[in-house]
C-alpha angles and dihedrals in degrees: 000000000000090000089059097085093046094050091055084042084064097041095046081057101048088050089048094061102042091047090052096038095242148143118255109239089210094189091053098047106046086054097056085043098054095040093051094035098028103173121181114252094022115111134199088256096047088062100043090051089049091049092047098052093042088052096054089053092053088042098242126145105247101174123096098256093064 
């Protein structure tokens, strides 16, 4: 059940950005995410994949040039 905030973290994010029309800073916001939801066993890069991922299925840009 600790993973639970930081799912809805990720998935706050995702809808964010959709809602504003905007590009995902993925770094960014892995960073905010791990350091309000930290979870053990959970990495940084844990958490960027997931955004990424979650991003391309919302159709949202999620590289730094965006």
């Amino acid at each position: 059940m600790a993973t639970l905030p930081l799912a809805l973290g990720i998935a706050d994010a995702i809808l964010s950005a959709a809602r504003r029309h905007v590009g995902l800073d993925v770094s960014a916001t892995a960073d905010e995410l791990l350091r309000a939801f930290p979870v053990d066993g959970v990495t940084y890069d844990d958490v960027a994949d997931t955004l990424r991922e979650e991003a391309r299925f919302a159709g949202l840009c999620a590289e730094a040039a965006c």
